[in-house]
N, CA, C and O atoms as a Maestro MAE file, in Angstrom:
{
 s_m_m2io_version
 :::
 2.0.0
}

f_m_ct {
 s_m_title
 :::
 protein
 m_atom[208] {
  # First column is atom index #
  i_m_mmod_type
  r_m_x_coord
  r_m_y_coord
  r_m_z_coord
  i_m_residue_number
  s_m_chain_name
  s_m_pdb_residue_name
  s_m_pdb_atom_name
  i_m_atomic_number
  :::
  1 25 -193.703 -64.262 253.297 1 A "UNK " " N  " 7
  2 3 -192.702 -64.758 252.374 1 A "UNK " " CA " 6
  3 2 -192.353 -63.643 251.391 1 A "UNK " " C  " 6
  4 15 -193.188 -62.805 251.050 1 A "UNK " " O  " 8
  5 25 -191.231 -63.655 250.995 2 A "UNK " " N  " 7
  6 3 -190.331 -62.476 250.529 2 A "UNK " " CA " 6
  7 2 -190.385 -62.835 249.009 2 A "UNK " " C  " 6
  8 15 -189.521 -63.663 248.720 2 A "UNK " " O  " 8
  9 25 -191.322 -62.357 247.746 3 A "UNK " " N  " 7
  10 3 -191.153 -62.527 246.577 3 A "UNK " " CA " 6
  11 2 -189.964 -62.208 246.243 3 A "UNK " " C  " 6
  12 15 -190.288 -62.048 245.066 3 A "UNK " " O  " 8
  13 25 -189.196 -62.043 246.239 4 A "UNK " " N  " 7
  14 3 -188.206 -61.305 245.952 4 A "UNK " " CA " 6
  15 2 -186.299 -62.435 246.075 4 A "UNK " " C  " 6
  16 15 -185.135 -62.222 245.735 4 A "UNK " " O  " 8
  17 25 -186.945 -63.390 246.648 5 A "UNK " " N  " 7
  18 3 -185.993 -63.943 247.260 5 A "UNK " " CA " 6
  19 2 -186.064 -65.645 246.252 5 A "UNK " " C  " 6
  20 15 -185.295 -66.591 246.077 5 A "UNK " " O  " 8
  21 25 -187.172 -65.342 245.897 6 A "UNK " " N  " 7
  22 3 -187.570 -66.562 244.811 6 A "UNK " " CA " 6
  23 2 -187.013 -66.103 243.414 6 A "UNK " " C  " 6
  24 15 -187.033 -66.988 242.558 6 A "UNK " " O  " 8
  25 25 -186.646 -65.190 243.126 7 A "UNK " " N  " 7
  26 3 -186.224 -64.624 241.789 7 A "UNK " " CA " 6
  27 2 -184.844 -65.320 241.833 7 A "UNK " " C  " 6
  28 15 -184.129 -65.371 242.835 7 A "UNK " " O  " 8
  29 25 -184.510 -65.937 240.422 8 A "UNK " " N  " 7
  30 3 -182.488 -66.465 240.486 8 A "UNK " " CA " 6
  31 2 -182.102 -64.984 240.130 8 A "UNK " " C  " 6
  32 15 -182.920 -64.284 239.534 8 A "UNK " " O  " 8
  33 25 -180.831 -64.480 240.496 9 A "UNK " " N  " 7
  34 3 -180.478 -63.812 239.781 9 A "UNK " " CA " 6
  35 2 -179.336 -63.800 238.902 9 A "UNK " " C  " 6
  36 15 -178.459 -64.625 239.155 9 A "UNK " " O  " 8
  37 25 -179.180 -63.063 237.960 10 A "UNK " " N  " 7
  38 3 -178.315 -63.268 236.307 10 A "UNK " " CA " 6
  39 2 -177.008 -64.731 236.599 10 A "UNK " " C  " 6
  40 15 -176.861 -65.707 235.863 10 A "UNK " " O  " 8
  41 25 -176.390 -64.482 237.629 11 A "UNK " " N  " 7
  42 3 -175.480 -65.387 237.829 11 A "UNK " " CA " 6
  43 2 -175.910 -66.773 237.995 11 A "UNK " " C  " 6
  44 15 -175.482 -67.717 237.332 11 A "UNK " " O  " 8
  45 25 -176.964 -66.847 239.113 12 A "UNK " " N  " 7
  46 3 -177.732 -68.194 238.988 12 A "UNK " " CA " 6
  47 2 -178.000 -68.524 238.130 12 A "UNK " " C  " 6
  48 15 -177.776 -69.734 238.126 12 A "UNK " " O  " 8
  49 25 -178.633 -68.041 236.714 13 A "UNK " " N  " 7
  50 3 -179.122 -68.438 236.007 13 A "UNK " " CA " 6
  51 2 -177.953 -68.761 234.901 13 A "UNK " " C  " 6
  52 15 -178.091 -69.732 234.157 13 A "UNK " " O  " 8
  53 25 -177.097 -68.134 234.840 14 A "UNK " " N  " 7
  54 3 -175.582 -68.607 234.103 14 A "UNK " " CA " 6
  55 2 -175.241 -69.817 234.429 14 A "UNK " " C  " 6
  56 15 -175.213 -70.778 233.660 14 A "UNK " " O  " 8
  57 25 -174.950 -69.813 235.658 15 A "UNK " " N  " 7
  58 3 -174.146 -71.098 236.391 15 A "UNK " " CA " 6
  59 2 -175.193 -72.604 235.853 15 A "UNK " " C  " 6
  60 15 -174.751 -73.535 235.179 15 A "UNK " " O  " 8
  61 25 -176.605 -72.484 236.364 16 A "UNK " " N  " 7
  62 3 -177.557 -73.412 235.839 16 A "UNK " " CA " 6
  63 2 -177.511 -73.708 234.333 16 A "UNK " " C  " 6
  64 15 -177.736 -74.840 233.906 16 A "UNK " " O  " 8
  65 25 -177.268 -72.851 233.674 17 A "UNK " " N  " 7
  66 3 -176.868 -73.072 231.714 17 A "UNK " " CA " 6
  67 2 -176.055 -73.551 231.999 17 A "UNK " " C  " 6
  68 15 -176.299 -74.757 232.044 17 A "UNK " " O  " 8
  69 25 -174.745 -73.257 232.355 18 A "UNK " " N  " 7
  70 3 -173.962 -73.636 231.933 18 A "UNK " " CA " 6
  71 2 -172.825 -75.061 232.263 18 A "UNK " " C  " 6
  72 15 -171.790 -75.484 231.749 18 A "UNK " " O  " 8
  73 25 -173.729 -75.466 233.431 19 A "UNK " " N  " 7
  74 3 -173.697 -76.431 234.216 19 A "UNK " " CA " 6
  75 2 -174.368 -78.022 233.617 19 A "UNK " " C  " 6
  76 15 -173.848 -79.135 233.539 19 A "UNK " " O  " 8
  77 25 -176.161 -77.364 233.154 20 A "UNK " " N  " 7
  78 3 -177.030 -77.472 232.142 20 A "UNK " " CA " 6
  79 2 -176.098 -78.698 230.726 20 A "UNK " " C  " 6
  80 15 -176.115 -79.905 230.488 20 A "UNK " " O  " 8
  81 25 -175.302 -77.293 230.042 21 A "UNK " " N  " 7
  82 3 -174.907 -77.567 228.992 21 A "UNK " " CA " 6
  83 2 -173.757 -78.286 229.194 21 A "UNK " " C  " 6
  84 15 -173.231 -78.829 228.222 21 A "UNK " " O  " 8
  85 25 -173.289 -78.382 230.255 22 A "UNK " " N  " 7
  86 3 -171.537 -79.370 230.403 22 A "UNK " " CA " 6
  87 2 -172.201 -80.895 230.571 22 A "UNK " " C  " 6
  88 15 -171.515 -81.844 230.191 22 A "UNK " " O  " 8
  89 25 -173.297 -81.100 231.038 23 A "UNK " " N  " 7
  90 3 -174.267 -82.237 231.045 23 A "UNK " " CA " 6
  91 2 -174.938 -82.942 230.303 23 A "UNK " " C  " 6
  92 15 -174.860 -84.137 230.018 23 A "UNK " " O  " 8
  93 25 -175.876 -81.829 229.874 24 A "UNK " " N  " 7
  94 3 -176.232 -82.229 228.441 24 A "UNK " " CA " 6
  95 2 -176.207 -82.592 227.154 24 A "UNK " " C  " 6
  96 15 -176.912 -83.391 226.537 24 A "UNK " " O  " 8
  97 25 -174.966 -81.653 226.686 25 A "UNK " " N  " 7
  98 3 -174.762 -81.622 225.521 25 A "UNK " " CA " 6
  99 2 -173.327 -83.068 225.414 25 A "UNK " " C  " 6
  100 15 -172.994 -83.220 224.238 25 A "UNK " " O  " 8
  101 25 -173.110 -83.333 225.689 26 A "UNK " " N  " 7
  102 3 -172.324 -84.721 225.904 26 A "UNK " " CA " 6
  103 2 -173.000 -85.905 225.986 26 A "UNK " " C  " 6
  104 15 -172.732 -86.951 225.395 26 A "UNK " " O  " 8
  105 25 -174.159 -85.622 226.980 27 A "UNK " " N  " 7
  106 3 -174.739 -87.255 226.662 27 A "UNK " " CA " 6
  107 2 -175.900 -87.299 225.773 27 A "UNK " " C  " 6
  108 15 -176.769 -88.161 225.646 27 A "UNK " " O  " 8
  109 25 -175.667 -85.842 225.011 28 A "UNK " " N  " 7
  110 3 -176.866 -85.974 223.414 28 A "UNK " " CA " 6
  111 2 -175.652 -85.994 222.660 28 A "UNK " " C  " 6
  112 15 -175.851 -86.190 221.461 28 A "UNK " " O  " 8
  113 25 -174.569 -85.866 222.958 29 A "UNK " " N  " 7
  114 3 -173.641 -86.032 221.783 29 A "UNK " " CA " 6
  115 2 -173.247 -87.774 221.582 29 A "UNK " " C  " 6
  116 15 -172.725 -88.306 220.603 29 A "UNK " " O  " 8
  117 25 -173.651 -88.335 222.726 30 A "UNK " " N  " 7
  118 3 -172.672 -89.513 222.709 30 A "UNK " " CA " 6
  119 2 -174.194 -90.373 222.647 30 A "UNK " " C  " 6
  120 15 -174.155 -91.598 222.755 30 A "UNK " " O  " 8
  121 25 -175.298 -89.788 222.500 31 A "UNK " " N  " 7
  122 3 -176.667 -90.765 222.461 31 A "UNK " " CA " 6
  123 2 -176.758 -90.602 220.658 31 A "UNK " " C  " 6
  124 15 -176.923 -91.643 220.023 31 A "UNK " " O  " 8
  125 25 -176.677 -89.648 220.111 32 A "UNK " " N  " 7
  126 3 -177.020 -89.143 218.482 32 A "UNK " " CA " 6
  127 2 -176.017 -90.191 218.088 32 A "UNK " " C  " 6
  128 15 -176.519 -91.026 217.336 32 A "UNK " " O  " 8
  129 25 -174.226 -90.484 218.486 33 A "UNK " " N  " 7
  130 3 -173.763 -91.151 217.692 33 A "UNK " " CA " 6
  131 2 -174.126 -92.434 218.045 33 A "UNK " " C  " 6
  132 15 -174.114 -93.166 217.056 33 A "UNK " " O  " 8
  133 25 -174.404 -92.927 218.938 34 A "UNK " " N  " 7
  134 3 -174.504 -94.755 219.608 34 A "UNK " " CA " 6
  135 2 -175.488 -94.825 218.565 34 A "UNK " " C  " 6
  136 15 -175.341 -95.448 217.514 34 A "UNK " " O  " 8
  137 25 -176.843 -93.930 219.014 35 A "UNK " " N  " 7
  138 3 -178.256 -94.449 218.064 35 A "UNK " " CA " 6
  139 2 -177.739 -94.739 216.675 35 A "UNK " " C  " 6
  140 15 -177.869 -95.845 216.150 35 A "UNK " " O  " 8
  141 25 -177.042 -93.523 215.991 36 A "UNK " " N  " 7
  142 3 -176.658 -93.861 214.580 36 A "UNK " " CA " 6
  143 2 -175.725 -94.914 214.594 36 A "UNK " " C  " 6
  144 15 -175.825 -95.300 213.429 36 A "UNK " " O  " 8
  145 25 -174.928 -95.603 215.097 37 A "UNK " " N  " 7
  146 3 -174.270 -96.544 214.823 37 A "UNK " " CA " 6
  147 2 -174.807 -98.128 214.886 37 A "UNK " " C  " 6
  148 15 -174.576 -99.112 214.183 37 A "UNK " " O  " 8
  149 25 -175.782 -97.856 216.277 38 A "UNK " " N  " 7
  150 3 -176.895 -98.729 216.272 38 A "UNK " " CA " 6
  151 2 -177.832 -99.166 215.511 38 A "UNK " " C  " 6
  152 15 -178.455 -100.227 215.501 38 A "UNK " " O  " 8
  153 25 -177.886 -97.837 214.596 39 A "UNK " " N  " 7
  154 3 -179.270 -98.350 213.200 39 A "UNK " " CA " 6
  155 2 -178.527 -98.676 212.131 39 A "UNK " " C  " 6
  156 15 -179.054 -99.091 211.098 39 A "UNK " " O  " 8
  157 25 -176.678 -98.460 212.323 40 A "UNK " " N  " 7
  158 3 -176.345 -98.837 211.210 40 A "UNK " " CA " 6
  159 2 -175.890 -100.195 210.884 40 A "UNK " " C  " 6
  160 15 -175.527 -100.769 209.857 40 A "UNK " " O  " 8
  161 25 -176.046 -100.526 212.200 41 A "UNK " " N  " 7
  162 3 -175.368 -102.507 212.414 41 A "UNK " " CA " 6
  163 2 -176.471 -102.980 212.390 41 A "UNK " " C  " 6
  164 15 -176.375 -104.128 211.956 41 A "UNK " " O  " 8
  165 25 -178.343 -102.511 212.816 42 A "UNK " " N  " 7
  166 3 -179.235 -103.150 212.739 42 A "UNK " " CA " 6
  167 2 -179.662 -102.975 210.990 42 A "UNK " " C  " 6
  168 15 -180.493 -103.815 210.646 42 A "UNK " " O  " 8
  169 25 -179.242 -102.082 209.947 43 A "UNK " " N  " 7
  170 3 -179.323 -102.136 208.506 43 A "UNK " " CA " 6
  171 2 -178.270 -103.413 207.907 43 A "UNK " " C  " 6
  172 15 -178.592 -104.212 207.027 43 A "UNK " " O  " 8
  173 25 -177.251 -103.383 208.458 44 A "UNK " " N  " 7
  174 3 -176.056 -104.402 208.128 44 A "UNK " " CA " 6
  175 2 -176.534 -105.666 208.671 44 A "UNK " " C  " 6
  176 15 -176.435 -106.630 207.912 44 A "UNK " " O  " 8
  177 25 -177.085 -105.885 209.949 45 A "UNK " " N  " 7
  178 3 -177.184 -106.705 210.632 45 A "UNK " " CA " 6
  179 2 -178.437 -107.625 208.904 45 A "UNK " " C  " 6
  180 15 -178.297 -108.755 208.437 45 A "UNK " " O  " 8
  181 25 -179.354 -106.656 208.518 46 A "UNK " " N  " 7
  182 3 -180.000 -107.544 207.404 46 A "UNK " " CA " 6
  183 2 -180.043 -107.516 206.311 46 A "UNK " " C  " 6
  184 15 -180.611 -108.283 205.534 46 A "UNK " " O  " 8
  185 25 -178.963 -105.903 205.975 47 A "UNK " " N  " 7
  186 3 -178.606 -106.318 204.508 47 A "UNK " " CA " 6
  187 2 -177.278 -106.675 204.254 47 A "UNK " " C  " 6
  188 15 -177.039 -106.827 203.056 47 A "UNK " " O  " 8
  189 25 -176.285 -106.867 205.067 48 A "UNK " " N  " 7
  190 3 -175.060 -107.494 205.156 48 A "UNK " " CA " 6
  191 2 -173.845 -106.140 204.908 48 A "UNK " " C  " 6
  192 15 -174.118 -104.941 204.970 48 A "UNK " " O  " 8
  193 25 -172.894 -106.559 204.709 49 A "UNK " " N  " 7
  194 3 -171.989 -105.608 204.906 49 A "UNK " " CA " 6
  195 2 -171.358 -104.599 204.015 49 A "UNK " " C  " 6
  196 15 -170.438 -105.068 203.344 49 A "UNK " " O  " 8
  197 25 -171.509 -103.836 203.904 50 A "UNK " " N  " 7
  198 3 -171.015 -102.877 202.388 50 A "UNK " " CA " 6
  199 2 -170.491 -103.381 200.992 50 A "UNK " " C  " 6
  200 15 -169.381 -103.889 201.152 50 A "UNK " " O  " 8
  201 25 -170.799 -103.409 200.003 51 A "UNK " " N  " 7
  202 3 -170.251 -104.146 199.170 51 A "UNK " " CA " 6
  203 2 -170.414 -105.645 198.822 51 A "UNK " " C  " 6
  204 15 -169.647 -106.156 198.006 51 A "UNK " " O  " 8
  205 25 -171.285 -106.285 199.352 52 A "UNK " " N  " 7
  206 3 -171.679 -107.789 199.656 52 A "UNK " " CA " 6
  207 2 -172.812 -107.570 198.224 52 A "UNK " " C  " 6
  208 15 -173.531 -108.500 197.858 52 A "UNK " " O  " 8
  :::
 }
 m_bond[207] {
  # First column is bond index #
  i_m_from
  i_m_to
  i_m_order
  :::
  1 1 2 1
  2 2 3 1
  3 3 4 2
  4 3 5 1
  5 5 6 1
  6 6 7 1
  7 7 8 2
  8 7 9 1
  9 9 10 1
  10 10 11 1
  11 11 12 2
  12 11 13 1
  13 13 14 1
  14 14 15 1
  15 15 16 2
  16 15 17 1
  17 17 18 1
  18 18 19 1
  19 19 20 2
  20 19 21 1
  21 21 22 1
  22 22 23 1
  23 23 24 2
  24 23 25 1
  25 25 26 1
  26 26 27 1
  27 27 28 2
  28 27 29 1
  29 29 30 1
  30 30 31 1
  31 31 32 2
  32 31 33 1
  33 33 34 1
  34 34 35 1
  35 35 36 2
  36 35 37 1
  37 37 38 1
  38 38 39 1
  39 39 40 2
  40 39 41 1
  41 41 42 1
  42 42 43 1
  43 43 44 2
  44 43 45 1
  45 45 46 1
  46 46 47 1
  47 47 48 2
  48 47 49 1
  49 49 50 1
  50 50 51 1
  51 51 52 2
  52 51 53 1
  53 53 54 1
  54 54 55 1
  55 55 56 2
  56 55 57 1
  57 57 58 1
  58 58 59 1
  59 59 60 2
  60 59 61 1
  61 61 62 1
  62 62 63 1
  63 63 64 2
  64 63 65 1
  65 65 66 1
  66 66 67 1
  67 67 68 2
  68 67 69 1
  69 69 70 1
  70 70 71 1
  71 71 72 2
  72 71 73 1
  73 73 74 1
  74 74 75 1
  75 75 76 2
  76 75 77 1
  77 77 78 1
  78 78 79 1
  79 79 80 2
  80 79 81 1
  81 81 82 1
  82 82 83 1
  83 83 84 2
  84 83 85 1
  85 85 86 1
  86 86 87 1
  87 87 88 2
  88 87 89 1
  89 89 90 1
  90 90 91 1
  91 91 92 2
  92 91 93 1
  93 93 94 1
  94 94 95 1
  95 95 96 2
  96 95 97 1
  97 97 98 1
  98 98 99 1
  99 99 100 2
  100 99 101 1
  101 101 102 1
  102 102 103 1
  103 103 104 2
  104 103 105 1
  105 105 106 1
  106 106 107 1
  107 107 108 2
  108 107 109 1
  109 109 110 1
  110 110 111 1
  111 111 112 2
  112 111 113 1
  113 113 114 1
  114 114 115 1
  115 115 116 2
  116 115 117 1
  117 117 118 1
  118 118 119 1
  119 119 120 2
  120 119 121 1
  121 121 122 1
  122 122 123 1
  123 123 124 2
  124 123 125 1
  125 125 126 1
  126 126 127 1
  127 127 128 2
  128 127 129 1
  129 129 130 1
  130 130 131 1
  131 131 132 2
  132 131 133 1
  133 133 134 1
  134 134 135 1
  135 135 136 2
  136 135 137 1
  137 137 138 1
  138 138 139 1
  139 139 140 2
  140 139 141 1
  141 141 142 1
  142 142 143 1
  143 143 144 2
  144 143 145 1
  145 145 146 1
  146 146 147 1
  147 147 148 2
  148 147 149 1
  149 149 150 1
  150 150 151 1
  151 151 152 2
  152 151 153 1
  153 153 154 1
  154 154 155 1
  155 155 156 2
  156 155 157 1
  157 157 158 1
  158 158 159 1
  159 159 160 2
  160 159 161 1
  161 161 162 1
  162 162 163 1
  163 163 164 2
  164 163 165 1
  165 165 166 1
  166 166 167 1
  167 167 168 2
  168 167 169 1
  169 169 170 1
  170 170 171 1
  171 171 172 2
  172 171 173 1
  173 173 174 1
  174 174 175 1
  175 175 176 2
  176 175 177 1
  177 177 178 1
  178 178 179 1
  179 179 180 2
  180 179 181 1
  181 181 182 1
  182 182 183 1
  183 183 184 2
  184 183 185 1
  185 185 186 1
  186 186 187 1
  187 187 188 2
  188 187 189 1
  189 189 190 1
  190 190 191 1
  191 191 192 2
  192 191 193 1
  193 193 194 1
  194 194 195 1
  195 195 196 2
  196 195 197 1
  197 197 198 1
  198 198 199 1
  199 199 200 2
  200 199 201 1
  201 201 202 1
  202 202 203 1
  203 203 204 2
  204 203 205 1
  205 205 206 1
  206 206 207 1
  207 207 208 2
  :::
 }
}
């Protein structure tokens, strides 16, 4: 077996980031706001609604 053939090289490893990040960073963008909107209806949900 060819060590050599197991190495990614520079491009592989671009394409995997950046593939990576078109994935990722969207469904931590769209999980950070749900959660926060989620803790903010479960705060409302028992102290009622702004100004109450």
């Amino acid at each position: 077996m060819n060590e050599a053939s197991d190495v990614p090289t520079k491009r592989q490893e671009r394409t995997v980031v950046l593939v990576s990040l078109a994935v990722i960073a969207p469904v931590l963008a769209v999980g950070v706001v749900g959660g926060y909107g989620f803790l903010v209806w479960i705060y409302q949900l028992f102290a009622g609604p702004p100004g109450s």
